[in-house]
mmCIF file of the N, C-alpha and C atoms, coordinates in Angstrom:
data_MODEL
# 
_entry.id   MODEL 
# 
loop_
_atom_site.group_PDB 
_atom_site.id 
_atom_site.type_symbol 
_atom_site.label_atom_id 
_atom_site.label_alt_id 
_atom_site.label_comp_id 
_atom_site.label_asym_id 
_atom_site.label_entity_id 
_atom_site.label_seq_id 
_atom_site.pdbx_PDB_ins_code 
_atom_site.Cartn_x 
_atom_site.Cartn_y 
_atom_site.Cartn_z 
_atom_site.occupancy 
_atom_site.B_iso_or_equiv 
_atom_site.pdbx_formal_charge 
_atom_site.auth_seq_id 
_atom_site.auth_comp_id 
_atom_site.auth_asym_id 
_atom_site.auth_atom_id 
_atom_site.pdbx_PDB_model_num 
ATOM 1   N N  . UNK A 1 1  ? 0.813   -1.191  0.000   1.00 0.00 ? 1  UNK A N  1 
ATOM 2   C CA . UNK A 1 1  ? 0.000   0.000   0.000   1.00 0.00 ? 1  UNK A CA 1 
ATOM 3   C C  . UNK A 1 1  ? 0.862   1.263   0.000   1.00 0.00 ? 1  UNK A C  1 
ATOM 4   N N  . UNK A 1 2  ? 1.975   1.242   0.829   1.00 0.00 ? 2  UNK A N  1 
ATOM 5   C CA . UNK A 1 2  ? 2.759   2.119   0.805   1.00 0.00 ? 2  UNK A CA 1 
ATOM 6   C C  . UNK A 1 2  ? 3.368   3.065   -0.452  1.00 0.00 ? 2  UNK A C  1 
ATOM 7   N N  . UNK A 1 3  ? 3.575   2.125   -1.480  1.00 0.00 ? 3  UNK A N  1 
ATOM 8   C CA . UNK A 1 3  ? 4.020   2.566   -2.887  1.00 0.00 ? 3  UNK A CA 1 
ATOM 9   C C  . UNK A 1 3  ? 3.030   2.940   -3.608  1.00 0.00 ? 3  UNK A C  1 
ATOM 10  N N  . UNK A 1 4  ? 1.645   2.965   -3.376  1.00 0.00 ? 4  UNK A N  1 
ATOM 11  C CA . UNK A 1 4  ? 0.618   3.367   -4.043  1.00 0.00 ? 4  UNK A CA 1 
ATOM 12  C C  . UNK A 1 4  ? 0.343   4.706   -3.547  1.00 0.00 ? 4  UNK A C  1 
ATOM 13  N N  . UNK A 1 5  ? 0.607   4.775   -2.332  1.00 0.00 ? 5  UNK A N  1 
ATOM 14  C CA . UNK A 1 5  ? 0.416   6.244   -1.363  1.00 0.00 ? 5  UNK A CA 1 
ATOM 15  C C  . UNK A 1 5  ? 1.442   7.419   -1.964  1.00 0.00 ? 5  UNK A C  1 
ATOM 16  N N  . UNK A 1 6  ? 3.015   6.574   -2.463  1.00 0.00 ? 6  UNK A N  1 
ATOM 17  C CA . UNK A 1 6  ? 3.939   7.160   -2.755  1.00 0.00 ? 6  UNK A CA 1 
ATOM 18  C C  . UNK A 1 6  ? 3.765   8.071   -3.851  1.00 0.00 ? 6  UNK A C  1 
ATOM 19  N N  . UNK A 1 7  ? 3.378   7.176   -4.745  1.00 0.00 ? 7  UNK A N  1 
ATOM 20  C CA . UNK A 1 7  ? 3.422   7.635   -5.874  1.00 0.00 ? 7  UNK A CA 1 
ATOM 21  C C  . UNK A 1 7  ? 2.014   9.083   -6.045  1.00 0.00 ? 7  UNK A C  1 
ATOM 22  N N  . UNK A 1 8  ? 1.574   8.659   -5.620  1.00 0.00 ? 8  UNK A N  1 
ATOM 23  C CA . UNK A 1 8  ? -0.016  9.422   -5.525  1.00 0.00 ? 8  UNK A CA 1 
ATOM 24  C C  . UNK A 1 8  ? 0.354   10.783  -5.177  1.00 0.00 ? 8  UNK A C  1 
ATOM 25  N N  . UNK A 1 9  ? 0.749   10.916  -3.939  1.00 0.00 ? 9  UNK A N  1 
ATOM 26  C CA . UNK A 1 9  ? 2.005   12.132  -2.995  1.00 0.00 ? 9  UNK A CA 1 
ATOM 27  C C  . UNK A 1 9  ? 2.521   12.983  -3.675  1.00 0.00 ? 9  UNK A C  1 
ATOM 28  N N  . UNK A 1 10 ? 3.533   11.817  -4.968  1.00 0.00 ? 10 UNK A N  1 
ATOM 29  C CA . UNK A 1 10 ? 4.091   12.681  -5.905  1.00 0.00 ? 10 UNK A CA 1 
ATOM 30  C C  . UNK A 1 10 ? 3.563   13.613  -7.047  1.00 0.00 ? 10 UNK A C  1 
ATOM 31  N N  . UNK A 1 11 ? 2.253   12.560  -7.266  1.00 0.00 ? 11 UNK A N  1 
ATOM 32  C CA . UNK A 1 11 ? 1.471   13.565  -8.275  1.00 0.00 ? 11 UNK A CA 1 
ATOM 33  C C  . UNK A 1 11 ? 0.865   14.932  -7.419  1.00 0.00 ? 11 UNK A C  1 
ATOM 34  N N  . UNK A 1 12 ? 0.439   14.672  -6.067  1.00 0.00 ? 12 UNK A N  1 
ATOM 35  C CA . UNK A 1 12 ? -0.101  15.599  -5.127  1.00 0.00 ? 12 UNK A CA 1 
ATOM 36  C C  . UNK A 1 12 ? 0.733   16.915  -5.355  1.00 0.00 ? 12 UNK A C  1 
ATOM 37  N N  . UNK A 1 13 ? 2.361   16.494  -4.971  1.00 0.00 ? 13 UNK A N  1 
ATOM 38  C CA . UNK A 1 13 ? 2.939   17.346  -4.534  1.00 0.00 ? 13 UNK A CA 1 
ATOM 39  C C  . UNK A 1 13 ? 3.249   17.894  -5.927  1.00 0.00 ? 13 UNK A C  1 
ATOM 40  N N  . UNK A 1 14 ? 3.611   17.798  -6.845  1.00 0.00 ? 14 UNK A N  1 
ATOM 41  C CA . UNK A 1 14 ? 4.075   18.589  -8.031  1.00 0.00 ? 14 UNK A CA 1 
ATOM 42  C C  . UNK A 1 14 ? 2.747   19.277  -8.526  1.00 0.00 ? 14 UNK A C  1 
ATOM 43  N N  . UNK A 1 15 ? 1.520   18.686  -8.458  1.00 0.00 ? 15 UNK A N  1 
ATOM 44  C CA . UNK A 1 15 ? -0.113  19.883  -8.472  1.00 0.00 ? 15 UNK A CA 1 
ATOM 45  C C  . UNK A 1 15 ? 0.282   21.074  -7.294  1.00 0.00 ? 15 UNK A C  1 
ATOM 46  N N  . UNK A 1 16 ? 0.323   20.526  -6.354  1.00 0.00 ? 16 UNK A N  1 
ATOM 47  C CA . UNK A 1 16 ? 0.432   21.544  -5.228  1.00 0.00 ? 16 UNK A CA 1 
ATOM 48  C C  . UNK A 1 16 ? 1.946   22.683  -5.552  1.00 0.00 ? 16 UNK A C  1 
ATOM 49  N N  . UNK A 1 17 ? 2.678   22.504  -6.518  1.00 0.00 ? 17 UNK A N  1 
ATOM 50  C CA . UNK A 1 17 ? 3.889   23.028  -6.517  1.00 0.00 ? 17 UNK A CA 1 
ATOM 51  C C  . UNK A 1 17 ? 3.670   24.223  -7.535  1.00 0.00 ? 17 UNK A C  1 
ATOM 52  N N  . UNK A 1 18 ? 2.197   23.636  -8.316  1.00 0.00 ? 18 UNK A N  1 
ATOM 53  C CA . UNK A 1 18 ? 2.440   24.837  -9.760  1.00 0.00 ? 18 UNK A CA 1 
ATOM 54  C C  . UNK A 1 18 ? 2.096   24.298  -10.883 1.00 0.00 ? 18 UNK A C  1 
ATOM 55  N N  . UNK A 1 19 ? 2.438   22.641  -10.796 1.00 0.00 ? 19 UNK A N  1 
ATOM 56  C CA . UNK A 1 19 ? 2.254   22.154  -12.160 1.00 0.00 ? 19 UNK A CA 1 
ATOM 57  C C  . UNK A 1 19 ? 1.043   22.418  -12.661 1.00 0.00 ? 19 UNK A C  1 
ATOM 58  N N  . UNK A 1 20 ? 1.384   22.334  -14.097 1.00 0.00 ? 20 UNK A N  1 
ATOM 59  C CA . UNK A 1 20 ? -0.412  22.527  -14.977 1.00 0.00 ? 20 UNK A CA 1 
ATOM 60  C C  . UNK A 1 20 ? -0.075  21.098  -16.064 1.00 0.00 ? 20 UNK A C  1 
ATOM 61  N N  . UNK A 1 21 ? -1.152  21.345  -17.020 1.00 0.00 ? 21 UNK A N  1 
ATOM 62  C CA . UNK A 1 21 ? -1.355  20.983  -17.565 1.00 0.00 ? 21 UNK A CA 1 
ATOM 63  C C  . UNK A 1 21 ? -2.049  19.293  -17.682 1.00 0.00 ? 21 UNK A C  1 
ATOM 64  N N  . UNK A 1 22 ? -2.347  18.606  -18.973 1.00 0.00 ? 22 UNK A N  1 
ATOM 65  C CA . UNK A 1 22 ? -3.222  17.427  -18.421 1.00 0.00 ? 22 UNK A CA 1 
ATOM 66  C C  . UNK A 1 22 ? -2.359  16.334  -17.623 1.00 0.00 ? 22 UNK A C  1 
ATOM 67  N N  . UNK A 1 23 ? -3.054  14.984  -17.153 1.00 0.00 ? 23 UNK A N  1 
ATOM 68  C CA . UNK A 1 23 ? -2.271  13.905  -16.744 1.00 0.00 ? 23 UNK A CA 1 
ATOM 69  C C  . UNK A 1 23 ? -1.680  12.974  -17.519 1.00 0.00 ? 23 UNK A C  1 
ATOM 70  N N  . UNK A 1 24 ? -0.323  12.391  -17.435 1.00 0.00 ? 24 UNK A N  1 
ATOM 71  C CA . UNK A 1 24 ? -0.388  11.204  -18.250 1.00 0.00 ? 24 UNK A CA 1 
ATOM 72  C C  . UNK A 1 24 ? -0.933  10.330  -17.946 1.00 0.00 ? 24 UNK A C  1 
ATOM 73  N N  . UNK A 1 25 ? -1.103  9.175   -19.244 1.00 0.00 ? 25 UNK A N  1 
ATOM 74  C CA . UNK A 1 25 ? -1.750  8.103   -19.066 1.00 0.00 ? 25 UNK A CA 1 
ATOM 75  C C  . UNK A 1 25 ? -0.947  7.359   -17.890 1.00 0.00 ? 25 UNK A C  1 
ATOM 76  N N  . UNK A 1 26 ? 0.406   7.307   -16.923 1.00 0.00 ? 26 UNK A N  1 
ATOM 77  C CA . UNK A 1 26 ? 0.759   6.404   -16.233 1.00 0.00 ? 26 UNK A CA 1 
ATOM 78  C C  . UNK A 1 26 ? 0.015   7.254   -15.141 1.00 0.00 ? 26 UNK A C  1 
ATOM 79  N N  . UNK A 1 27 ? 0.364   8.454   -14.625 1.00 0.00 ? 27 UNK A N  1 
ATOM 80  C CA . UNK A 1 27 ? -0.318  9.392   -13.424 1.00 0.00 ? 27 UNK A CA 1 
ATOM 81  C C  . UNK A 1 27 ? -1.860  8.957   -13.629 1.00 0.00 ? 27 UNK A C  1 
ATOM 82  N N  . UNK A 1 28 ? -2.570  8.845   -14.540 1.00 0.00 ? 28 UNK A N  1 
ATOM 83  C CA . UNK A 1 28 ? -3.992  8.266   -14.301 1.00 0.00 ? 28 UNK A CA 1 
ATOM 84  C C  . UNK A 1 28 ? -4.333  7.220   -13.798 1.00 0.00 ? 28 UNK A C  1 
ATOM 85  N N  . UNK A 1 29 ? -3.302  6.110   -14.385 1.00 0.00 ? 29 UNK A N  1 
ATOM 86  C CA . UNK A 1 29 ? -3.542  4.954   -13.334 1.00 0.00 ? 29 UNK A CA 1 
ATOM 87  C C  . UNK A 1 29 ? -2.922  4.801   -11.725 1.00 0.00 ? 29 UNK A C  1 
ATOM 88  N N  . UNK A 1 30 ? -1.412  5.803   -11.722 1.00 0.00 ? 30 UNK A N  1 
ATOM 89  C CA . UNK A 1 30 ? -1.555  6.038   -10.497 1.00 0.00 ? 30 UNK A CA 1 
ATOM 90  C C  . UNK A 1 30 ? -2.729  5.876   -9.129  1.00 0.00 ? 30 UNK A C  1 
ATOM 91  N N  . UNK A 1 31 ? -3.605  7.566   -9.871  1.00 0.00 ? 31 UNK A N  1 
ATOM 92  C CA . UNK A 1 31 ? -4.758  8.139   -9.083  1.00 0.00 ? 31 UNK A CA 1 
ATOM 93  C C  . UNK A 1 31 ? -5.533  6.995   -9.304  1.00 0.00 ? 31 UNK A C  1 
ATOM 94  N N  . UNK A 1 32 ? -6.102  6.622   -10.168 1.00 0.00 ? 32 UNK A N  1 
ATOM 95  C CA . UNK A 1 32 ? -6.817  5.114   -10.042 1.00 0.00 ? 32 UNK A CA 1 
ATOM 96  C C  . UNK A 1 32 ? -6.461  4.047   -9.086  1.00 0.00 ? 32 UNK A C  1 
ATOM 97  N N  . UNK A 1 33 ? -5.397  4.005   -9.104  1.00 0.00 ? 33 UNK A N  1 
ATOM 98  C CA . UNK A 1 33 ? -4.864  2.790   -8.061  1.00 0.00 ? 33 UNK A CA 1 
ATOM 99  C C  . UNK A 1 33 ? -5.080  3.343   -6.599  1.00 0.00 ? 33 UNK A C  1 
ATOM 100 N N  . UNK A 1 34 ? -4.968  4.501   -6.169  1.00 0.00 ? 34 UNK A N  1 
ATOM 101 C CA . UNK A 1 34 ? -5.019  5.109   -5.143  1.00 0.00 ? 34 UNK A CA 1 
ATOM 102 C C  . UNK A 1 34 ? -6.267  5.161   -5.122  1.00 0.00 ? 34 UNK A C  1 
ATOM 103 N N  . UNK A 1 35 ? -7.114  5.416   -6.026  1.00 0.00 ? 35 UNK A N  1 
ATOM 104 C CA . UNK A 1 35 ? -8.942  5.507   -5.805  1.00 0.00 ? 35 UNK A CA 1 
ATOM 105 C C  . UNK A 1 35 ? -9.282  4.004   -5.067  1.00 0.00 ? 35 UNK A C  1 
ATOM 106 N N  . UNK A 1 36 ? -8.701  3.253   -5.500  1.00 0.00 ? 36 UNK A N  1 
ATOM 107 C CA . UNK A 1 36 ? -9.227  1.787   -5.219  1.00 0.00 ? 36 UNK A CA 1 
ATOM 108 C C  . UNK A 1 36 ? -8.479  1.242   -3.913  1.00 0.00 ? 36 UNK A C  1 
ATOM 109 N N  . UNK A 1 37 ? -7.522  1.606   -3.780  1.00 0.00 ? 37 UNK A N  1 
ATOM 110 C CA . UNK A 1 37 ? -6.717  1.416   -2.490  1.00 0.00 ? 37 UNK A CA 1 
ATOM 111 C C  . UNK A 1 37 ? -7.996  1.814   -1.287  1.00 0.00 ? 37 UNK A C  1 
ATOM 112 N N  . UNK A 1 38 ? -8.727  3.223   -1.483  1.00 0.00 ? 38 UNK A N  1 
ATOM 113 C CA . UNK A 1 38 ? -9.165  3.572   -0.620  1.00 0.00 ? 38 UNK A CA 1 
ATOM 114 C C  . UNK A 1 38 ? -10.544 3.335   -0.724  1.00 0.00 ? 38 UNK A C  1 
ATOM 115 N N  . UNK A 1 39 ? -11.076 2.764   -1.879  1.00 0.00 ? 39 UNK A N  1 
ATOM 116 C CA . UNK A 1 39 ? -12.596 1.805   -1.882  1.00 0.00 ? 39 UNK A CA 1 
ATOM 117 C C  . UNK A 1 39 ? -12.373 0.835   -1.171  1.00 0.00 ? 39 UNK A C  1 
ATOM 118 N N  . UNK A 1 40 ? -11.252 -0.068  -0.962  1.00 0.00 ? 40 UNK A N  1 
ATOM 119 C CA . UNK A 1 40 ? -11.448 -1.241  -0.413  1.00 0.00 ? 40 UNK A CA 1 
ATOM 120 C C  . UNK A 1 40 ? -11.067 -1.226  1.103   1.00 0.00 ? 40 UNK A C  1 
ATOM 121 N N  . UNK A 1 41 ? -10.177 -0.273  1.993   1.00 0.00 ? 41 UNK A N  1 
ATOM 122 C CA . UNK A 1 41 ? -10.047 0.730   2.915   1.00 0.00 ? 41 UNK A CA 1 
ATOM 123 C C  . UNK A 1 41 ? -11.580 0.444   3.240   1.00 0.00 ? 41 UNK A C  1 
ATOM 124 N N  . UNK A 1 42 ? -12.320 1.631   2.973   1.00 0.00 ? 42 UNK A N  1 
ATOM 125 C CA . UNK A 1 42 ? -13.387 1.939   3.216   1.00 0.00 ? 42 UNK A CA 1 
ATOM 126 C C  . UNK A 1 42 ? -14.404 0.695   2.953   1.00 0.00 ? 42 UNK A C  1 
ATOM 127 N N  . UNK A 1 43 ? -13.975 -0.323  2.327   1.00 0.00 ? 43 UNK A N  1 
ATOM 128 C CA . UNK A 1 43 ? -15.170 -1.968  2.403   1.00 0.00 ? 43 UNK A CA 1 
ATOM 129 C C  . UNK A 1 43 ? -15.164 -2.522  3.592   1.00 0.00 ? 43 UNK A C  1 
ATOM 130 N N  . UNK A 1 44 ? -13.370 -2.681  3.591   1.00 0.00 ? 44 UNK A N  1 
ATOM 131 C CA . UNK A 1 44 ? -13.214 -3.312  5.062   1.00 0.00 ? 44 UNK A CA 1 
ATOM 132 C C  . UNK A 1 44 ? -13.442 -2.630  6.522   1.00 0.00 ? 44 UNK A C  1 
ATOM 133 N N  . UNK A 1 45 ? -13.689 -1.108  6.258   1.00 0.00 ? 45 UNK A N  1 
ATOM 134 C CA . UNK A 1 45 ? -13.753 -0.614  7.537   1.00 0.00 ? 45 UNK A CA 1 
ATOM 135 C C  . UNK A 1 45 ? -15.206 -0.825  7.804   1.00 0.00 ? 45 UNK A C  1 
ATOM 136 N N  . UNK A 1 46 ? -16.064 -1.002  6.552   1.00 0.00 ? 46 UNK A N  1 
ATOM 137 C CA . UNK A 1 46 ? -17.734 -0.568  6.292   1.00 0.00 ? 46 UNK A CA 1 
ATOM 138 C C  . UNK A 1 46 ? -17.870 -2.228  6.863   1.00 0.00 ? 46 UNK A C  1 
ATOM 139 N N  . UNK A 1 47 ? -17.519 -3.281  7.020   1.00 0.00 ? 47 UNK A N  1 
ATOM 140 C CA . UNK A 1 47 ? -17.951 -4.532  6.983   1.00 0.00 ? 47 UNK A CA 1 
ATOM 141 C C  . UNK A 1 47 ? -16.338 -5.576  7.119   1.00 0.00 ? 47 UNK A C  1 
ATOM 142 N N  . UNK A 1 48 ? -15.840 -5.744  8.482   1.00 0.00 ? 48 UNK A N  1 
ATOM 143 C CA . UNK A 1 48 ? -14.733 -6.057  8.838   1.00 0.00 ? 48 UNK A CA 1 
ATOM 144 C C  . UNK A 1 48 ? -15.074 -7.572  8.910   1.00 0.00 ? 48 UNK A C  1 
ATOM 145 N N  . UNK A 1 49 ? -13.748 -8.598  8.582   1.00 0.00 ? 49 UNK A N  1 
ATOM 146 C CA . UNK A 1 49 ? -14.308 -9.922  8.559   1.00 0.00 ? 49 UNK A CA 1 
ATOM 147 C C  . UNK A 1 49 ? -13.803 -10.005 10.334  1.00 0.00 ? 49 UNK A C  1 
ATOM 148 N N  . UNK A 1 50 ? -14.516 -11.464 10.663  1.00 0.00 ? 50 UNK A N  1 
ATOM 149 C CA . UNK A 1 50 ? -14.099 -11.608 11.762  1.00 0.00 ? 50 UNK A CA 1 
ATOM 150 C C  . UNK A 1 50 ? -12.943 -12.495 11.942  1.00 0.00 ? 50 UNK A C  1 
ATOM 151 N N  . UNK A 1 51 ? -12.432 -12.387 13.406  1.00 0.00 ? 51 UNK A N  1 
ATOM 152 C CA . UNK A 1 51 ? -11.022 -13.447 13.493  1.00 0.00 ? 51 UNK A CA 1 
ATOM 153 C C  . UNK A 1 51 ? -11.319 -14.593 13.492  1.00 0.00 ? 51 UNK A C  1 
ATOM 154 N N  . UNK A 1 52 ? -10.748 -15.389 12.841  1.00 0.00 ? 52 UNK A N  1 
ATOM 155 C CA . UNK A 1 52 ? -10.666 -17.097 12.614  1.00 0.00 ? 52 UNK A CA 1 
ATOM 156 C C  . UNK A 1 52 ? -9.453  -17.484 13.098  1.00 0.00 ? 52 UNK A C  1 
ATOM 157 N N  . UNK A 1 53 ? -10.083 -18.699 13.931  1.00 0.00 ? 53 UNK A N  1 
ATOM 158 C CA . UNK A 1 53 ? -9.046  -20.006 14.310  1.00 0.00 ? 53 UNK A CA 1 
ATOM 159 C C  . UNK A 1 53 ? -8.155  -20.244 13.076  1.00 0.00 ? 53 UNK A C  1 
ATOM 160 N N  . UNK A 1 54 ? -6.658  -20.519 13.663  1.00 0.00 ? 54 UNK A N  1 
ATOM 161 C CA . UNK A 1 54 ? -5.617  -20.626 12.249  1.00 0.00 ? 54 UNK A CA 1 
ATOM 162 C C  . UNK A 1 54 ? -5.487  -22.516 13.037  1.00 0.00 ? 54 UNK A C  1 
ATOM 163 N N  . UNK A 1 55 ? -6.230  -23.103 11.882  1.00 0.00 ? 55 UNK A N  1 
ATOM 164 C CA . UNK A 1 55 ? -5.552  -24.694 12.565  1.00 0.00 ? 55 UNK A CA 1 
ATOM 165 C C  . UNK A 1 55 ? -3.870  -25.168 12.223  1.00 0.00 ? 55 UNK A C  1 
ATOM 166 N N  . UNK A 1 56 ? -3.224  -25.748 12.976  1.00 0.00 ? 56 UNK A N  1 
ATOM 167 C CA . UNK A 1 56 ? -2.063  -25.993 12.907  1.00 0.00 ? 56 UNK A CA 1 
ATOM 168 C C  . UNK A 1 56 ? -1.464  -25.362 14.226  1.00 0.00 ? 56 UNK A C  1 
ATOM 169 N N  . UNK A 1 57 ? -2.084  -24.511 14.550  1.00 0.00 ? 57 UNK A N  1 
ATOM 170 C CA . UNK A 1 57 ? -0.666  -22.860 15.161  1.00 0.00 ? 57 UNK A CA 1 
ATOM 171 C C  . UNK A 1 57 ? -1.527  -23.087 16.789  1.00 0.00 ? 57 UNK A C  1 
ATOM 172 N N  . UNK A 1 58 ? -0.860  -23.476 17.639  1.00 0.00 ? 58 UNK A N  1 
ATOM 173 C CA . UNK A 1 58 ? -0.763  -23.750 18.881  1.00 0.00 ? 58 UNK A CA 1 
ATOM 174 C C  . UNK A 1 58 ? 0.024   -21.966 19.673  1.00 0.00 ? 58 UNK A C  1 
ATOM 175 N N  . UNK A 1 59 ? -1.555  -21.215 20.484  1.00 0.00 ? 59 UNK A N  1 
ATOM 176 C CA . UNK A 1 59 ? -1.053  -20.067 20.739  1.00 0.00 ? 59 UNK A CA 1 
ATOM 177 C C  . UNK A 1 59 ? 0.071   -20.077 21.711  1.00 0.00 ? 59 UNK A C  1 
ATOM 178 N N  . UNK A 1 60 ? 0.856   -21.600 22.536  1.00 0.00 ? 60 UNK A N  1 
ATOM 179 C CA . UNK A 1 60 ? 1.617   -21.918 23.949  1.00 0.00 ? 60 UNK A CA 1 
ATOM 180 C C  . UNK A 1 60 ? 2.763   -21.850 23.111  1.00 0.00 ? 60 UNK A C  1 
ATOM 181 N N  . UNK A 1 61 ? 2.817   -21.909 21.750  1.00 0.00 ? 61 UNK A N  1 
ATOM 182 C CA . UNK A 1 61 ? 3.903   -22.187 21.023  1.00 0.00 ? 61 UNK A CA 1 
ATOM 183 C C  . UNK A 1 61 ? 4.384   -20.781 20.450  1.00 0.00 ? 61 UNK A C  1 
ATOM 184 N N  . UNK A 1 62 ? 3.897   -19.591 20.658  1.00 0.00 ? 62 UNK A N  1 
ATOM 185 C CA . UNK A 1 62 ? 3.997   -18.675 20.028  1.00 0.00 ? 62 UNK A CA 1 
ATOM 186 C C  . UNK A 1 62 ? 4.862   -17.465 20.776  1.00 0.00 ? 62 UNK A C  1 
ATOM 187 N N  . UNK A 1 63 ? 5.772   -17.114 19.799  1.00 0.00 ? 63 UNK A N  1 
ATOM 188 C CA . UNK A 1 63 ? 6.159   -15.833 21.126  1.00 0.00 ? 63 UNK A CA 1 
ATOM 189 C C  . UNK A 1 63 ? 5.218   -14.961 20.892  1.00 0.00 ? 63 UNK A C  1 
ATOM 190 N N  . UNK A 1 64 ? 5.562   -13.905 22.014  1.00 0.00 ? 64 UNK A N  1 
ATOM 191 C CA . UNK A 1 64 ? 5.079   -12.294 21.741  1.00 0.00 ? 64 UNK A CA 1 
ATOM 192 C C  . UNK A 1 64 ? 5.040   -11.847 20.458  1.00 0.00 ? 64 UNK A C  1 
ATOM 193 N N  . UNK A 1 65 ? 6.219   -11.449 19.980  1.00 0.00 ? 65 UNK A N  1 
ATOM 194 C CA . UNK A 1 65 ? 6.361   -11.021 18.891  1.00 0.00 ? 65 UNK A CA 1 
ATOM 195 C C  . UNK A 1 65 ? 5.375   -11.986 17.548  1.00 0.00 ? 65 UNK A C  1 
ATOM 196 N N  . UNK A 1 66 ? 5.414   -13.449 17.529  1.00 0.00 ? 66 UNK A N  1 
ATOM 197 C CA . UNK A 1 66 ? 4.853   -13.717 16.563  1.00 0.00 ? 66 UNK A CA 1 
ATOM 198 C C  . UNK A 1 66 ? 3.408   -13.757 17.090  1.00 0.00 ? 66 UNK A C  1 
ATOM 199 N N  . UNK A 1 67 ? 2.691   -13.902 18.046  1.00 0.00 ? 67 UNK A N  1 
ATOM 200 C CA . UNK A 1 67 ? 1.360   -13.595 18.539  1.00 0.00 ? 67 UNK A CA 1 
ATOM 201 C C  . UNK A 1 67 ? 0.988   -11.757 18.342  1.00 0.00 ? 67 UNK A C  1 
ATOM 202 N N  . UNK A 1 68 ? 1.853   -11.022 18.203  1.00 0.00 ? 68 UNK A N  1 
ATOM 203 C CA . UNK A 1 68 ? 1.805   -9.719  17.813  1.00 0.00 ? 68 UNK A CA 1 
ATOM 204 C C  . UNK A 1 68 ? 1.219   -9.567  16.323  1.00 0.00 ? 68 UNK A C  1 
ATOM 205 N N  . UNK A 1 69 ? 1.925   -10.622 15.410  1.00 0.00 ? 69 UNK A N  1 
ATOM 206 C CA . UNK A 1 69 ? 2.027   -10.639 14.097  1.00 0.00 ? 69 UNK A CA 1 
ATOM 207 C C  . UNK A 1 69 ? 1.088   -11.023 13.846  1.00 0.00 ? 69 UNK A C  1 
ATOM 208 N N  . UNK A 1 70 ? -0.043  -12.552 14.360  1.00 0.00 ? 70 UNK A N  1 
ATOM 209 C CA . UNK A 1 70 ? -0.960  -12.755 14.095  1.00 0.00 ? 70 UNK A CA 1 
ATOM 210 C C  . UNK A 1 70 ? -1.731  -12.204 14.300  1.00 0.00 ? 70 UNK A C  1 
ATOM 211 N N  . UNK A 1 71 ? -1.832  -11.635 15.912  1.00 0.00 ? 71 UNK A N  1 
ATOM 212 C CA . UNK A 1 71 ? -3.122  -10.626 16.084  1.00 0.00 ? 71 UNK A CA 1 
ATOM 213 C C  . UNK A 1 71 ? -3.301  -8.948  14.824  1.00 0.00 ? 71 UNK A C  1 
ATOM 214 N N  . UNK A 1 72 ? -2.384  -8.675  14.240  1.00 0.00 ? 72 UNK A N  1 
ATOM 215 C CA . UNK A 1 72 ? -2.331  -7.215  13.289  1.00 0.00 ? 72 UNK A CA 1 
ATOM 216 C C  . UNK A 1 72 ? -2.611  -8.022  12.285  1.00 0.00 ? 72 UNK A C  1 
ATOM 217 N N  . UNK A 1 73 ? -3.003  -9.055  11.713  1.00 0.00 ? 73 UNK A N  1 
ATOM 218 C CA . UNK A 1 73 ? -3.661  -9.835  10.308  1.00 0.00 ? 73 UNK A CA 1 
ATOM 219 C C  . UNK A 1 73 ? -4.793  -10.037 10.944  1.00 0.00 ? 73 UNK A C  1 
ATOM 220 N N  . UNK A 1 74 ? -5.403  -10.060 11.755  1.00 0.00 ? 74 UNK A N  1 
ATOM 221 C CA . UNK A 1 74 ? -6.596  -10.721 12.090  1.00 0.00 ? 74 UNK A CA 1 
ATOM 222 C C  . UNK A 1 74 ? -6.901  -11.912 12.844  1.00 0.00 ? 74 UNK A C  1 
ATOM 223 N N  . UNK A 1 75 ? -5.793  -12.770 13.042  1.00 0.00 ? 75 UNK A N  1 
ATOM 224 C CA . UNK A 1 75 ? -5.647  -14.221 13.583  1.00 0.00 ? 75 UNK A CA 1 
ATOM 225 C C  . UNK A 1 75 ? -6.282  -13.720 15.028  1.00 0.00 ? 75 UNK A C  1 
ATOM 226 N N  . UNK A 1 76 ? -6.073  -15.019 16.113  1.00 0.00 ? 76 UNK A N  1 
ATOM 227 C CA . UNK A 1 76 ? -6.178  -14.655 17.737  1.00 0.00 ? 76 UNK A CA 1 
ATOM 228 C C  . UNK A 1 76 ? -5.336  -15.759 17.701  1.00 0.00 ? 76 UNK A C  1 
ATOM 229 N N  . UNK A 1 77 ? -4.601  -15.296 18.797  1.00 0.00 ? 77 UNK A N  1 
ATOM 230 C CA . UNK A 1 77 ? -4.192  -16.739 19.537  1.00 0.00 ? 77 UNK A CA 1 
ATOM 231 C C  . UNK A 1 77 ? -5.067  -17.040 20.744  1.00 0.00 ? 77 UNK A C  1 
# 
């Protein structure tokens, strides 16, 4: 997501600097990609799935850190 934000920024910031004129065809799909980044943003915030049991993954077996990792995807231990 990060590189989609990036790039977007850049078109931001060179509008915000002065630039004119139309977009190219790559800057359009840019802003497109960034449009959709933030439709699906806004799906998952509108209708969040819930946490599911991961079978295999024993939470006694887990450190912190990787029980950290599962819980920021959605998992539980």
């Amino acid at each position: 997501m990060r590189p989609i934000e990036n790039d977007f920024k850049a078109i931001v910031d060179a509008l915000e600097a002065g630039r004119v004129g139309p977009l190219s065809p790559m800057e359009h799909r840019i802003i497109t990609r960034f449009w959709v980044l933030w439709r699906w943003r806004n799906y998952f915030i509108d209708s969040p799935e819930k946490p599911r049991l991961l079978s295999g993954v024993q939470p006694d077996t887990l450190s912190k850190d990787q029980r950290e990792i599962l819980e920021s995807q959605g998992g539980r231990s």
